[in-house]
C-alpha positions in Angstrom: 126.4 -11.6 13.0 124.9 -9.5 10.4 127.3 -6.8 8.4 126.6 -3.5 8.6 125.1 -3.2 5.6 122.2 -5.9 6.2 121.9 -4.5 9.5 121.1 -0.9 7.8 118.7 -3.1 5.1 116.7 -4.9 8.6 116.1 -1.1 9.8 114.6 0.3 6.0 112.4 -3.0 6.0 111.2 -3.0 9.6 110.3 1.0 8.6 108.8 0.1 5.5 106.9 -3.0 7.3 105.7 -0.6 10.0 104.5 2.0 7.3 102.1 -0.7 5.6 100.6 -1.9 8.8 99.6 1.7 9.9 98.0 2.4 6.8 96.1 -1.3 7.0 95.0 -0.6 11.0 94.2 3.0 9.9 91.8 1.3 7.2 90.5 -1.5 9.4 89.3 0.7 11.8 86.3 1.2 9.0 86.3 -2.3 8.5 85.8 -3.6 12.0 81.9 -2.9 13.5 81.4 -1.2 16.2 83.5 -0.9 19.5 85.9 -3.3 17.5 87.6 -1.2 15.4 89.4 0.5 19.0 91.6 -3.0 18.7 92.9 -1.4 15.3 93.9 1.5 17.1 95.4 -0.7 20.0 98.9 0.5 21.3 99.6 -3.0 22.6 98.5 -4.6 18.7 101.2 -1.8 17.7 103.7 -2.7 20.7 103.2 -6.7 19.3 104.6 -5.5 16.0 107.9 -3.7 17.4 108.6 -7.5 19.8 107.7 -9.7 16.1 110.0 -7.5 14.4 112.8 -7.7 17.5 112.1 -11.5 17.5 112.6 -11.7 14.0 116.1 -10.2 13.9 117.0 -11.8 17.2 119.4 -14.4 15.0 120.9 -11.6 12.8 122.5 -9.3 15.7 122.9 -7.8 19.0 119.8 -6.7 21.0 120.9 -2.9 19.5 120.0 -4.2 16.3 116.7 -5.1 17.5 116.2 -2.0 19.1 116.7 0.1 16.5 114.7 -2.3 14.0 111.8 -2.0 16.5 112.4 1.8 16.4 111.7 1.9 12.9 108.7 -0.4 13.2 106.7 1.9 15.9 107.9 5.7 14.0 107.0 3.3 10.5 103.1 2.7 12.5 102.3 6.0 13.4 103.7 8.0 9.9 101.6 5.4 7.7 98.6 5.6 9.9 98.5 9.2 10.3 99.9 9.8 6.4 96.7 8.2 5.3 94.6 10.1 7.8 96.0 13.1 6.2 96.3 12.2 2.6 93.6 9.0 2.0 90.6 10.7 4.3 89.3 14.0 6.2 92.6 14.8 7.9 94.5 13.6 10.8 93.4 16.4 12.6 95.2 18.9 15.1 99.1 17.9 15.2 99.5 17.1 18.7 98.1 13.7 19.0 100.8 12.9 15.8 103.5 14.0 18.1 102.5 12.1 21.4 102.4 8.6 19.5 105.4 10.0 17.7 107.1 10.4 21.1 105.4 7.6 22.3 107.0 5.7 19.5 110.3 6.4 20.4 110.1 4.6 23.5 107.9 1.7 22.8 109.6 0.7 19.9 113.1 0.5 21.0 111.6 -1.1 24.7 109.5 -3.6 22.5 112.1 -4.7 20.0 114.5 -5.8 22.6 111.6 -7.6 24.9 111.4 -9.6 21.2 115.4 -10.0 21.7 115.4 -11.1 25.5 112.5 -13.7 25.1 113.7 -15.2 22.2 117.6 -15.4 22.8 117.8 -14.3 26.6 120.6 -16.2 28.0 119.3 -15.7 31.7 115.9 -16.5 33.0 115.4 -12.7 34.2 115.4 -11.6 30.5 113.5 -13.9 28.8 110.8 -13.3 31.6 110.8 -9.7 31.0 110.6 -9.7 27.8 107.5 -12.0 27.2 105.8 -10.2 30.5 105.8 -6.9 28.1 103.9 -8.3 25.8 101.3 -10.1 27.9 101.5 -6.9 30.4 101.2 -4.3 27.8 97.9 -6.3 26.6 96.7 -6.6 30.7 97.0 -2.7 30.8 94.3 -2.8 27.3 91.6 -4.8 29.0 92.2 -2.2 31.9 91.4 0.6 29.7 88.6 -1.0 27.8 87.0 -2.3 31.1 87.5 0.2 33.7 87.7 3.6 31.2 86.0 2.5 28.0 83.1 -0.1 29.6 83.9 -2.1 26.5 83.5 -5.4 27.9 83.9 -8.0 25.1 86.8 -6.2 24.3 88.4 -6.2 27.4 87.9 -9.6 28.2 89.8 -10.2 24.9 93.0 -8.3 25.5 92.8 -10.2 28.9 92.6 -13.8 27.7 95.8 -12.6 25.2 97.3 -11.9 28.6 96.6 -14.4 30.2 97.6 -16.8 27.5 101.1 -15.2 26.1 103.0 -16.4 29.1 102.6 -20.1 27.2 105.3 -18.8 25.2 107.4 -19.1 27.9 110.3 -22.2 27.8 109.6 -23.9 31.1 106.6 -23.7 33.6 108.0 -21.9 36.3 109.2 -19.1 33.7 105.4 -19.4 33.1 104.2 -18.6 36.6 106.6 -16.1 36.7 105.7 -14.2 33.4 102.2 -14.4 34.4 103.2 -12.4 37.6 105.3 -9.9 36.0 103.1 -9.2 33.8 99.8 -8.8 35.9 102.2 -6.2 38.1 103.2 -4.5 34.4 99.4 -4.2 33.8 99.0 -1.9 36.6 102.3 0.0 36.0 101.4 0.7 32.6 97.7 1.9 33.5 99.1 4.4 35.7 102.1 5.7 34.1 100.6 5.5 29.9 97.2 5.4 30.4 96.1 8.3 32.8 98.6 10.6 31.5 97.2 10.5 28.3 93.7 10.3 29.5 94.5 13.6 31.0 95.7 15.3 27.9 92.8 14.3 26.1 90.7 15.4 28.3 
């Protein structure tokens, strides 16, 4: 178990990690052509950062450690890629979209960090089911938005293979089945309780 001090250090560096890669997606959204740069905007890319970083403490602590260490990752994603918005080109624009990903933020990250936690040292079946099927869920919901909302279709069909394909993470083939499941039924949950709401505000 990590001493408070290192757990402290894990929370700066996850921040600090999450700071970096929203300035690199904010900048490969001019690097990617066409409908592809959308992928460097993805919330499930970002959500995949805040389960790495609660896999990669999984050994040092508790699944609190990883939730706050995914915490910083997600609020560390959205103040580097709207703090070079602001700073490295036009603007970031009206303040409210900042503050929904911020909020958003707050919840992913935590949720995401300890999926990361419960797939990689779950002691029961349950969790490590869960927390895989948020990942490959979180990237069925995408290739719902890009298909039915978007009509990107390459793109969707991308997000969906990564869906389709995460639950071979899984430790056994039955938790296989079974994340594949989960996840197709997170997919939908997801598109109706992230998706439309925000589709709402933008519009």
């Amino acid at each position: 178990m990590a001493s408070r001090r290192t757990r402290g250090s894990l929370v700066i560096l996850s921040a600090l990690g999450g700071l970096l890669l929203g300035v690199l997606t904010n900048l490969a959204q001019g690097w990617l052509p066409g409908a592809w740069n959308q992928i460097a905007n993805s919330g499930a890319v970002w959500c995949v950062v805040a389960f790495v970083t609660g896999a990669l403490v999984a050994r040092r602590g508790s699944v609190w450690l990883a939730v706050f260490c995914g915490l910083g990752a997600e609020v560390g994603l959205v103040v580097g890629y709207y703090g070079y918005a602001e700073l490295g080109r036009d603007g970031m624009g009206r303040l409210f979209f900042p503050l929904v990903w911020l909020f958003m933020a707050c919840i992913a990250g935590p949720f995401f960090g300890a999926a990361g936690h419960w797939w990689l040292r779950g002691r029961t079946t349950r969790l490590r089911v869960v927390g895989l099927a948020c990942v490959a869920g979180v990237f069925g919901m995408e290739a719902l938005l890009f298909g039915w909302y978007l009509h990107y279709t390459t793109q969707a069909w991308a997000c969906f293979g990564i869906s389709v394909l995460a639950p071979l993470l899984a430790r056994s083939n039955r938790e296989r089945a079974l994340v594949l499941a989960v996840a197709a039924a997170f997919s939908f949950l997801a598109y109706g309780v992230v998706v439309l709401p925000l589709q709402a505000l933008s519009g």
